[in-house]
Each structure stands twice: as structure tokens, then as C-alpha cells.
N, C-alpha and C positions, 0 to 999 in steps of 0.2 A: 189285251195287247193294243197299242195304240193305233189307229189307222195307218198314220205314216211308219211306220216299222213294216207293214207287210210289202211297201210300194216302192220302199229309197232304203240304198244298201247301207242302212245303218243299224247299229247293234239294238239290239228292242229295248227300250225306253228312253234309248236318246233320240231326241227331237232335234233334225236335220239345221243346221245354222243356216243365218243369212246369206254368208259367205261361200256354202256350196253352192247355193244358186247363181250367183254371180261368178264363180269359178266353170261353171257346168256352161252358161250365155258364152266368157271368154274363151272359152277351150272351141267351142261347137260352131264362134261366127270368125276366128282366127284365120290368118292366111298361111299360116304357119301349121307344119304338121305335127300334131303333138299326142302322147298316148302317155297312159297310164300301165303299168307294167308290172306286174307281181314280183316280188321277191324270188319266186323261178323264174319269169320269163316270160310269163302268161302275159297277153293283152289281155286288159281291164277293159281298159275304153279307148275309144280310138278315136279322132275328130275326122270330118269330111276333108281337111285339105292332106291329113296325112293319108285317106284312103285315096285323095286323089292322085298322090304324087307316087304310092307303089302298084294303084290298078286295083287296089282291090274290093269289093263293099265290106263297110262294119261288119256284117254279117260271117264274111271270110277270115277277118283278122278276130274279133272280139273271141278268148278261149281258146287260140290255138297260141305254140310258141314262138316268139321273135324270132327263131333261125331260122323258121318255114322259107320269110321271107329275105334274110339276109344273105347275101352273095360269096362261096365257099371261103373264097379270097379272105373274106373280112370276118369272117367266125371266130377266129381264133382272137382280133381285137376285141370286137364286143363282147365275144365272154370273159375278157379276161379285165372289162370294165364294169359289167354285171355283177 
């Protein structure tokens, strides 16, 4: 198996493109809060200004679900955008 397969979240034998790198720099030095999200709801990834604008660290958001942190009020819009 290829080095890069055990390290970067890509399928084994694909070799990770230029273009994630420069998507991964944009996302991470944004001032803007932006995440990546699963098809459930899962955060993926999360950038530093969107942890800074709900309080939380990566560590808190990354693998838990989007409601945890969204406001009762607004659940029912964002799942029903989801």
C-alpha cells in the first residue's frame, strides 16, 4: 500500500491531487467558517474560524452531529436542507 494511503483520507491507490492541498491551505487560513459534512450530518472537518464563531475546538465538532450544535428553533430548517 502506498505511503500516502495510510496518512490522507483517500481510497488506497489513489494518490491525493494538487488540488486538495490548496483546498485544505483555503479552507484552514479562511475567515470564513466553513466544514465539510457527511451525507448524515457528521462533521468531517472543520476550519478554525468556524470553530471560532460556535466556541468550539476541532476536536469537539470533528465526528459529532451538526444538531449538537444548532439552536432548537432552527432544526427543523437545516434538516430539512440536509
Amino acid at each position: 500500500m502506498p505511503h500516502y494511503a495510510m496518512s490522507l483520507p483517500h481510497a488506497p491507490g489513489n494518490a491525493p491531487k494538487a488540488g486538495d492541498d490548496r483546498f485544505r491551505q483555503a479552507m484552514t487560513a479562511s475567515n470564513i467558517g466553513m466544514a465539510i459534512v457527511s451525507i448524515d450530518g457528521i462533521w468531517l472537518e472543520v476550519n478554525p474560524a468556524l470553530c471560532a464563531l460556535l466556541g468550539y475546538r476541532v476536536d469537539e465538532l470533528r465526528g459529532h452531529h451538526y444538531s449538537e450544535v444548532t439552536h432548537p428553533d432552527d432544526l427543523a430548517i437545516s434538516q430539512h436542507l440536509v
